[in-house]
C-alpha positions in Angstrom: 12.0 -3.7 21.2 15.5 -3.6 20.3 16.4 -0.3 18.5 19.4 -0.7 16.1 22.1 1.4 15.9 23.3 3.2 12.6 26.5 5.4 11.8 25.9 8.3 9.8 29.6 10.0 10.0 31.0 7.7 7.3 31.5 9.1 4.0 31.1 7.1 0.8 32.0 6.2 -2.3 30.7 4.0 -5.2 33.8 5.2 -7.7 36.0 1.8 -6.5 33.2 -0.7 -7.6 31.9 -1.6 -10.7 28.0 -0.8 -11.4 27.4 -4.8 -11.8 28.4 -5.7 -8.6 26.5 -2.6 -6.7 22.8 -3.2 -8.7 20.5 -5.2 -6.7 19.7 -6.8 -9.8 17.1 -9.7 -7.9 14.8 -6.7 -7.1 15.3 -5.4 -10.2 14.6 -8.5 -12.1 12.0 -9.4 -10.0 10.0 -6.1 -10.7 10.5 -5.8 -14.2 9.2 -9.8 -14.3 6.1 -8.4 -11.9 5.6 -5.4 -14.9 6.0 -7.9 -17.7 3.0 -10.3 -16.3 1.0 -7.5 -15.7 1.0 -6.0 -19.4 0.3 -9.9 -20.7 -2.7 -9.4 -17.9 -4.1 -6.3 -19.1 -3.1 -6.9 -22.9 -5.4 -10.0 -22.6 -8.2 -8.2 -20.5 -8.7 -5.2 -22.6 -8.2 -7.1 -26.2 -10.8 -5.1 -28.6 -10.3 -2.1 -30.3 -12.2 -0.5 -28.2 -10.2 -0.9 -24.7 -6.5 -1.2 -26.2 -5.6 2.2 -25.1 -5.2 0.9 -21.5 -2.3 -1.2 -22.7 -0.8 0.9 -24.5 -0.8 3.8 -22.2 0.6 0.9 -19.3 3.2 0.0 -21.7 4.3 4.3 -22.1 3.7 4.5 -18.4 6.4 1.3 -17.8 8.7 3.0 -20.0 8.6 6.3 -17.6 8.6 4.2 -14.4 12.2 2.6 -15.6 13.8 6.0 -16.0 12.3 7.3 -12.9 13.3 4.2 -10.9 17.1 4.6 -12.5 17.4 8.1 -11.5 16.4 7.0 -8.0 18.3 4.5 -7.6 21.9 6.6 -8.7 20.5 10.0 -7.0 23.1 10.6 -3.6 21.0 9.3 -0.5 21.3 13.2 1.0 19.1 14.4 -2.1 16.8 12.6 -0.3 16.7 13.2 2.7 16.7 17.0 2.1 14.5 16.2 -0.1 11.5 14.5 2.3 9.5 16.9 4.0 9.8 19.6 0.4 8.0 15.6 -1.6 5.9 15.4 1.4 4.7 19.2 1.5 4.2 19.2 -2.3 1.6 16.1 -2.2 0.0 17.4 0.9 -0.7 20.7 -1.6 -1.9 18.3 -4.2 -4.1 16.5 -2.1 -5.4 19.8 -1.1 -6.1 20.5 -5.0 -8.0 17.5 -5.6 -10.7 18.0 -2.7 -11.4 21.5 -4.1 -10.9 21.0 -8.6 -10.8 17.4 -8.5 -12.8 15.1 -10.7 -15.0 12.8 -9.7 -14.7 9.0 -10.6 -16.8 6.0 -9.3 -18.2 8.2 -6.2 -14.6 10.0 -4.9 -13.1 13.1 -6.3 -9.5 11.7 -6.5 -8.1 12.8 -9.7 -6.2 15.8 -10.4 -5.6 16.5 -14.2 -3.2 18.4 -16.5 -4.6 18.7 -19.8 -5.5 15.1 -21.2 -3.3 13.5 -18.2 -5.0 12.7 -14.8 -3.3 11.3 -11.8 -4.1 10.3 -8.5 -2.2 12.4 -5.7 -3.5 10.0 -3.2 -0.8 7.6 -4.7 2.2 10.6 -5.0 1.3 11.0 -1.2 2.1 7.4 0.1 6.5 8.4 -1.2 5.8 11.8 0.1 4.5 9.8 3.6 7.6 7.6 3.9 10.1 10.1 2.9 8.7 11.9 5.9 8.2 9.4 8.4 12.1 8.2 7.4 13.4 11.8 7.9 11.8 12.4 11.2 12.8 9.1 12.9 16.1 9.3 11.6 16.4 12.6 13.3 18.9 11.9 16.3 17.5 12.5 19.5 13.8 10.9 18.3 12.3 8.2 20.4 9.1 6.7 19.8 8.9 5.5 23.1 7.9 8.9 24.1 4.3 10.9 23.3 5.8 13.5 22.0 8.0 11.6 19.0 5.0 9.3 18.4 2.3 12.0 18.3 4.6 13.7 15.9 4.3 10.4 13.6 1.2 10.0 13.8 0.4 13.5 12.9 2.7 13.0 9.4 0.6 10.3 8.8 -2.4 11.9 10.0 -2.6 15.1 8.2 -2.8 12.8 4.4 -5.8 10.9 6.1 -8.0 13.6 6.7 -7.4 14.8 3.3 -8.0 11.7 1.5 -11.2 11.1 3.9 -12.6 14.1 2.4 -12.5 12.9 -1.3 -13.5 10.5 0.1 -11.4 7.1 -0.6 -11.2 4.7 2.7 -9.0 2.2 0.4 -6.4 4.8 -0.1 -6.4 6.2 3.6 -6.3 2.5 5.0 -3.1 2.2 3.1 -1.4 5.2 5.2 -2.3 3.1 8.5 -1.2 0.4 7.2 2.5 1.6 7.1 2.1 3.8 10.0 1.9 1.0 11.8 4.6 -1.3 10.0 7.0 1.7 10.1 6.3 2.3 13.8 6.7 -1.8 14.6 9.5 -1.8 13.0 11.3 1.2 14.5 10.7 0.2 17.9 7.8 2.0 19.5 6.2 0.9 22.7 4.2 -2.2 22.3 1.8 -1.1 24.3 1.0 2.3 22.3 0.9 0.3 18.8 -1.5 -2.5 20.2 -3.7 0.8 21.0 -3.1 1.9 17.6 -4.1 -1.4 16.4 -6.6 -2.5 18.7 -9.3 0.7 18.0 -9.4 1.0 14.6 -10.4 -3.0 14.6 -13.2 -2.5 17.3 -14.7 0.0 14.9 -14.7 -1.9 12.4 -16.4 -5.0 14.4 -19.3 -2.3 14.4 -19.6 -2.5 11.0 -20.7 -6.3 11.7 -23.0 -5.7 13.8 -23.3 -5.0 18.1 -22.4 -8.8 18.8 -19.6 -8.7 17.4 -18.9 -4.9 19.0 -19.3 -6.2 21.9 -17.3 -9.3 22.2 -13.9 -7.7 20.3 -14.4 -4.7 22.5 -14.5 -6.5 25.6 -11.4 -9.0 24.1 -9.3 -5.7 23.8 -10.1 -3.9 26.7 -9.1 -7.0 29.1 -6.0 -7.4 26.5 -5.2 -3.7 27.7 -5.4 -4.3 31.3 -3.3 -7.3 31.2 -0.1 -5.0 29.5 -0.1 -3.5 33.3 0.7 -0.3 32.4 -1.1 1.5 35.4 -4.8 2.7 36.3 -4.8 5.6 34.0 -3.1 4.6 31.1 -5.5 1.3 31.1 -8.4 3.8 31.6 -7.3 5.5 29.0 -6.9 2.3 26.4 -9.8 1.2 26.9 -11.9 4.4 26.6 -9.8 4.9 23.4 -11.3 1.4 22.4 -14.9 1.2 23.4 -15.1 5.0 22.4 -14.0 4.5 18.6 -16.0 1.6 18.1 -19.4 3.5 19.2 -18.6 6.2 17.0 -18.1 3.8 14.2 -21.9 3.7 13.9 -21.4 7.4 13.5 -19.0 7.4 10.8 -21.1 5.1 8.6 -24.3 7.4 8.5 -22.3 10.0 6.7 -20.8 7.7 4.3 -21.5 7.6 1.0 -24.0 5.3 -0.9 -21.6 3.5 -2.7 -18.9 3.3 0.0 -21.9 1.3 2.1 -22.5 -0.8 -0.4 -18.9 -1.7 -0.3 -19.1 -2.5 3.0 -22.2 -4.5 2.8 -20.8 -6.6 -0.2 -17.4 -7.4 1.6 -19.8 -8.8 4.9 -22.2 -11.0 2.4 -22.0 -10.6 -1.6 -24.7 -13.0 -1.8 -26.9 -11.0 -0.6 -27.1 -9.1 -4.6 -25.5 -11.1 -7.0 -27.0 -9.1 -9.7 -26.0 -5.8 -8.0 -23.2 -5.1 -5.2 -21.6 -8.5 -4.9 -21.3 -9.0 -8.9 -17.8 -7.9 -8.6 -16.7 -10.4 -5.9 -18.8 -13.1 -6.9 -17.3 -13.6 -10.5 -13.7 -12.6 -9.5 -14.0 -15.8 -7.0 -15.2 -17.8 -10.1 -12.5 -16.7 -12.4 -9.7 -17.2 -9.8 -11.0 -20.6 -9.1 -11.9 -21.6 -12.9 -8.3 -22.0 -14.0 -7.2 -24.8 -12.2 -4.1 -26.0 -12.0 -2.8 -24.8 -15.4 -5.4 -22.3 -16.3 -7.0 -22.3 -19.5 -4.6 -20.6 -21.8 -3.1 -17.2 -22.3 -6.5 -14.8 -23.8 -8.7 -17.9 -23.0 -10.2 -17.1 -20.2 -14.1 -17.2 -20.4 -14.4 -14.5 -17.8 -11.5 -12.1 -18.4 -12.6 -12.7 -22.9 -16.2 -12.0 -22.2 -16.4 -9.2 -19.7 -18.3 -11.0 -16.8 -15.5 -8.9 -14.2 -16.0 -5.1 -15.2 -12.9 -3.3 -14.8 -10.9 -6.0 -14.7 -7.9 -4.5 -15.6 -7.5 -2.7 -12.6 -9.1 -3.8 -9.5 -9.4 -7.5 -10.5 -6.2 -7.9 -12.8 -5.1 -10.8 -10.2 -8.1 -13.4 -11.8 -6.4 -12.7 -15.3 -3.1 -14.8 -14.4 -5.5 -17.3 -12.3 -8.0 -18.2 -14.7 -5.8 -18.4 -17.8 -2.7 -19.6 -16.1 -4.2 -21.6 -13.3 -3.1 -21.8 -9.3 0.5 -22.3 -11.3 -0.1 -18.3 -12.4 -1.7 -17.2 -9.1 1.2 -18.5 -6.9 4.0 -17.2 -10.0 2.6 -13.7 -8.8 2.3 -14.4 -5.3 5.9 -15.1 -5.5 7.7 -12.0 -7.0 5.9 -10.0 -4.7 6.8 -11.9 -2.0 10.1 -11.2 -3.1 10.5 -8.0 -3.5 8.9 -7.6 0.3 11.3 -10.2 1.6 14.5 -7.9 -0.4 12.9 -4.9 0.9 12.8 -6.6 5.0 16.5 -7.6 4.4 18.2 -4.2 2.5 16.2 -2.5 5.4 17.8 -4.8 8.0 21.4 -4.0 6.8 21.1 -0.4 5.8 23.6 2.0 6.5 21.2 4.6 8.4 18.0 4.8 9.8 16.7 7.0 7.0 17.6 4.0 4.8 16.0 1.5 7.0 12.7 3.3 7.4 12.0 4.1 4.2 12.9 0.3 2.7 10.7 -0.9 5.7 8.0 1.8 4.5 8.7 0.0 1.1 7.6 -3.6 2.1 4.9 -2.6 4.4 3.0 -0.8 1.2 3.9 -3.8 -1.2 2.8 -6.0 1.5 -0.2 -4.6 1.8 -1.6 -3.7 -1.6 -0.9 -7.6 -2.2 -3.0 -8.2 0.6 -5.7 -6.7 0.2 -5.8 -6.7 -3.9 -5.2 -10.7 -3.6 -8.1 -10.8 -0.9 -10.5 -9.0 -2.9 -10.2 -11.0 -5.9 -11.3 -14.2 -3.6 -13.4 -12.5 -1.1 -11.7 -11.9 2.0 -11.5 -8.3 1.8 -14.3 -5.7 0.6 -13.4 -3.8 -2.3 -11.8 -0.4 -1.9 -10.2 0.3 -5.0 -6.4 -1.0 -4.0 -4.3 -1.8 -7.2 -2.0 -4.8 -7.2 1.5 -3.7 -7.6 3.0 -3.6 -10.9 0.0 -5.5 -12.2 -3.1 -2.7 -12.4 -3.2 -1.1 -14.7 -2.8 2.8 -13.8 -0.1 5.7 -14.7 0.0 7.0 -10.9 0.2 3.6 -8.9 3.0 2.1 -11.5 5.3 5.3 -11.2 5.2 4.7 -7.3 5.5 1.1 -7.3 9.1 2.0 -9.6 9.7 5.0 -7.5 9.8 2.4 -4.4 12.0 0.1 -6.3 14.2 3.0 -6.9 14.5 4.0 -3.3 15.6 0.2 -2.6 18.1 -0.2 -5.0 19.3 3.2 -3.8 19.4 1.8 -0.3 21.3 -1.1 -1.4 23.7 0.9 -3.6 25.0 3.1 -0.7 25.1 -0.3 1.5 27.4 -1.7 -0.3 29.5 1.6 -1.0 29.9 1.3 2.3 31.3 -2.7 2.8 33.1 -2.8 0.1 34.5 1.1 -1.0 
């Protein structure tokens, strides 16, 4: 892959250009569009008097989340880079904390609190993540090509895995590979190593399904593997890498949890309890589908207005716009966060450094993602695990990092253009 090339001896300036023509205002637009439908989403999902303090602590949470994106976006970029491993190191602590005083909601100790305010250090921990992968990789003299620089990555990934398996939350944690993985594509690592990287954790989850299917994507990989013709040993050692995670993924699901089962089992057939486990997903798919074209009318949704999706607010907040705005609201939403991946791609393919490009590309893999999976749990396609939909869940800790990585892309494209034009 094509490694790009960056020069970091070039001072810069923003003094000769006014602020207008520095702002990237379409992300910022595009966001604060993305926070207004999701206020109108939770407004209308929690209307009682018994649930409004959702939207009103969303709406105080919004209000933080615009000061902390501003002083992001205007901070010098060498803040934050010295910055990295210190954020990184701090949520690692936190994530620490919450194993041993967290509290315990739905079935993972998660949530750290200070007085009457909880937060999620899981969420702190995905900025801390890409601060760190950035710095590292931006490092000169790093090559990813080698085992040394990609253990290295791994491992800053790694260590916030581990920790968050011990709560335990496999939503959160499957985030973190999830932009390990976009990070590493992206920064040109050996193809070979990331189909590895890619090619286990799959296999194991085949397992899940059942030995058919074990066998027949374990097989499909391992010939995959052979065919890179990378040499006897490091094919041996693929494949073992392959086969061996998948039988231990068998392993792995005895220990699990009751609930984190179930989650499994309702993602591979909600049918199977309609009643019970697959309630969720089974009424989500209704309400997306109910609306129609048009949808039936803001706070006129029969299953967001009567309750039939528990927690809708958070974990389901994408059949809100579908059912009462219709395939018209569900592709609106679809759109802007399409966007603000597509801005994030593009700032990262122009930045001025690495450190710039990594962390705008850490950016849009984690946007890219939580839309992915949020979207696909509403309709179906992916089990629940607890991912919120950027800017529209409601939740103090996911909103203040969904701002905090808008911040880090404006700041990306401020310096950028400091640069072209100061």
């Amino acid at each position: 892959m094509q490694h790009l090339t960056f020069d970091d001896t070039v001072e810069y300036s923003t003094g000769k250009r006014p602020f207008i023509e520095l702002f990237d205002w379409s992300v910022f637009l595009t966001a604060a569009m993305l926070v207004a439908l999701g206020l109108i989403s939770i407004y209308s999902a929690t209307f009682d008097g018994k649930m409004s303090p959702y939207f009103i602590k969303q709406l105080q949470y919004t209000v933080i989340g615009f000061i902390v994106m501003g002083s992001i976006t205007f901070m010098p970029e060498r803040w934050i880079s010295l910055s990295a491993y210190g954020i990184y190191g701090i949520t690692l602590l936190l994530l620490v904390a919450v194993v041993v005083i967290g509290k315990t909601v739905y079935g993972s100790k998660s949530w750290l609190y200070l007085g009457s305010v909880g937060f999620q250090p899981s969420e702190l921990a995905k900025i801390g993540t890409i601060l760190a992968l950035a710095e590292f990789i931006s490092r000169k003299g790093v090559d990813l090509r080698t085992l040394r620089d990609l253990g290295t990555s791994v491992a800053i990934v790694a260590v916030p895995i581990a920790l968050i398996m011990l709560e335990p939350d496999f939503g959160s944690a499957s985030v973190f590979i999830a932009l390990l993985l976009g990070v590493l594509l992206w920064a040109g690592v050996d193809l070979f190593m990331l189909f590895v990287l890619v090619a286990a954790p799959m296999t194991a989850i085949s397992a899940f399904v059942g030995k058919t299917w074990f066998y027949v994507v374990a097989a499909i990989f391992s010939v995959w593997a052979v065919l890179f013709r990378r040499g006897i040993v490091l094919s041996i050692v693929a494949v073992s890498l392959i086969i061996g995670l998948g039988y231990s993924a068998s392993y792995v699901y005895d220990v699990l949890k009751q609930h984190q089962k179930d989650r499994i089992q309702t993602f591979l057939n909600p049918e199977s309890d309609p009643r019970g486990k697959g309630y969720h997903v089974i009424q989500s798919v209704m309400a997306v589908g109910s609306g129609g074209l048009t949808g039936k009318g803001f706070m006129h949704g029969t299953q967001t207005q009567l309750r039939y999706i528990p927690k809708q607010w958070t974990d389901f907040i994408f059949c809100v716009p579908t059912e009462e705005f219709g395939f018209v609201g569900g592709v609106l939403v679809i759109v802007l966060l399409g966007m603000v991946v597509f801005r994030a791609v593009t700032i990262a393919s122009v930045a001025r450094n690495k450190f710039s490009a990594i962390t705008s590309i850490g950016v849009a893999t984690l946007m890219l993602y939580h839309t992915l999976v949020n979207i696909g749990m509403a309709i179906g396609v992916f089990p629940v695990m607890g991912i919120p939909l950027p800017f529209l869940s409601a939740g103090g800790s996911s909103l203040i990092v969904n701002f905090t990585c808008i911040g880090l892309l404006l700041n990306a494209h401020r310096t950028r253009q400091s640069k072209v034009h100061g």
